[in-house]
C-alpha positions, 0 to 999 in steps of 0.5 A, spaced: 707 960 601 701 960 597 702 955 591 705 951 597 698 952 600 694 950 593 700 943 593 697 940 599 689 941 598 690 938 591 694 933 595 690 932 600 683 932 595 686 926 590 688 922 596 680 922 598 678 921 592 682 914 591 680 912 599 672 913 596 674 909 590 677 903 594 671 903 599 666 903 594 669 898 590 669 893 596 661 891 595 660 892 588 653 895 587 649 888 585 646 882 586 648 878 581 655 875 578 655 874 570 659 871 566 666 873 565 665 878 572 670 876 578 669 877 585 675 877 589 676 878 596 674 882 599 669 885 595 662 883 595 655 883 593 649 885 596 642 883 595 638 887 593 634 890 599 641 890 603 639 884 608 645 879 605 652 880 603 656 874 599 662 874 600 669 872 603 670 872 611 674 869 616 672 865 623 674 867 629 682 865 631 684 863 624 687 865 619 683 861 613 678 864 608 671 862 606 666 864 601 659 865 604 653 868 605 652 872 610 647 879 614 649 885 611 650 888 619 654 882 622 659 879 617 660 874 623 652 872 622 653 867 617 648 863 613 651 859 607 658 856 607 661 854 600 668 851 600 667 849 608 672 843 608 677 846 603 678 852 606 683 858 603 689 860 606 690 866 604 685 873 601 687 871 594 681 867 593 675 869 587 669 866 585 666 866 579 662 862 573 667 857 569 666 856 562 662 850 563 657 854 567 659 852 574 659 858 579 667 856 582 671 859 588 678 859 585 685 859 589 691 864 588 694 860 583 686 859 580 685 853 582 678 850 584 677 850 591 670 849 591 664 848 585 656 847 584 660 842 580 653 841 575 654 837 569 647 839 566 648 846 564 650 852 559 656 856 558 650 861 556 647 867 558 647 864 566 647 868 572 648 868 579 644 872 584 643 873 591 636 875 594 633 877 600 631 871 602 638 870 602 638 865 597 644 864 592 642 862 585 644 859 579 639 861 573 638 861 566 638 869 564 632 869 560 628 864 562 630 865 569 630 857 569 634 855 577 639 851 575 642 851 583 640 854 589 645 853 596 637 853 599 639 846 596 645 845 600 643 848 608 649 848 612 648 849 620 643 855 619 636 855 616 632 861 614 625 863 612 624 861 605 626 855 605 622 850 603 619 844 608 624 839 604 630 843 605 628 843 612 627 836 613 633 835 608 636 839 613 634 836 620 635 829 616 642 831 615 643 833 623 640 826 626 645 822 621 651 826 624 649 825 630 650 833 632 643 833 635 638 827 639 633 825 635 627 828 639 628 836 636 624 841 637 624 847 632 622 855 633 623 862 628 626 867 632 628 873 627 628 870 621 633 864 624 632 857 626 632 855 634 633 848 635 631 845 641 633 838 645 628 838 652 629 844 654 636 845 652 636 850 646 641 851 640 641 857 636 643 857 629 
């Protein structure tokens, strides 16, 4: 009975292994995509104090599939939405930097779904990187040069750190929509935004 015995505790430690392994490949441990790296789905990068992941989710009662980022504690706390009004049908999608220099969302056929779609920058030495502010940027390697950054391109949250602009680009873009009444009034509450209309208070 033994050599049985010695089986399966070998058995058994090389299947724990290779469920550590899977585990610890889901969020690789960086903040940054340089060239020729791919993220796919549903792997992740974290930003350096661990506050904001980027990454791949799914709303509520869909199936559709999204790059975003998003609190590292909450999934469903998402920030910044990339390929909001082309969404991915299934979990084969990944994001990368194209030859061109462009950070793309990419289908399971490797077809772009969503782009920076910039047509000024350079195929070198360029990076991505998510910070703790939980901005996601473009940049030159060696100059640090920002090239693109999603604080440009705000969705239906706003966070500290952005800057006055953003934010009137932002409450701009709400008024122009229609989402909102003009007579808005803003306040922070843990790090996020909270609109308020006479009273009436919508939390992003």
């Amino acid at each position: 009975m033994a050599p049985k015995f010695e089986h399966i505790v070998i058995h058994k430690s090389i299947l724990l292994l290779i469920i550590i392994q899977s585990v610890a490949c889901l969020s690789m441990e960086t903040d940054t995509i340089s060239t020729g790296v791919v993220i796919k789905d549903p792997q992740t990068i974290t930003s350096q104090k661990q506050i904001y992941k980027l990454g791949f989710f799914k709303p509520p009662n869909t199936t559709n599939r999204y790059l975003g980022i998003f609190f590292t504690f909450s999934q469903e706390t998402v920030i910044w939405v990339a390929n909001r009004n082309k969404p991915l049908k299934d979990s084969s999608g990944s994001v990368t930097l194209s030859r061109d220099g462009n950070l793309v969302v990419l289908d399971g056929t490797n077809q772009t779904v969503w782009s920076t779609n910039l047509t000024t920058t350079s195929p070198v030495s360029l990076i991505v990187q998510i910070v703790d502010t939980g901005n996601l940027i473009l940049r030159e390697e060696a100059t640090e040069d920002v090239l693109w950054e999603s604080f440009s391109q705000p969705t239906d949250v706003l966070v500290q750190g952005m800057t006055l602009s953003q934010v009137l680009h932002f409450i701009g873009a709400l008024i122009v929509s229609r989402i909102f009444p003009l007579e808005i009034c803003m306040a922070w509450s843990v790090g996020l935004l909270l609109l308020r209309r006479c009273g009436i208070s919508f939390t992003l």
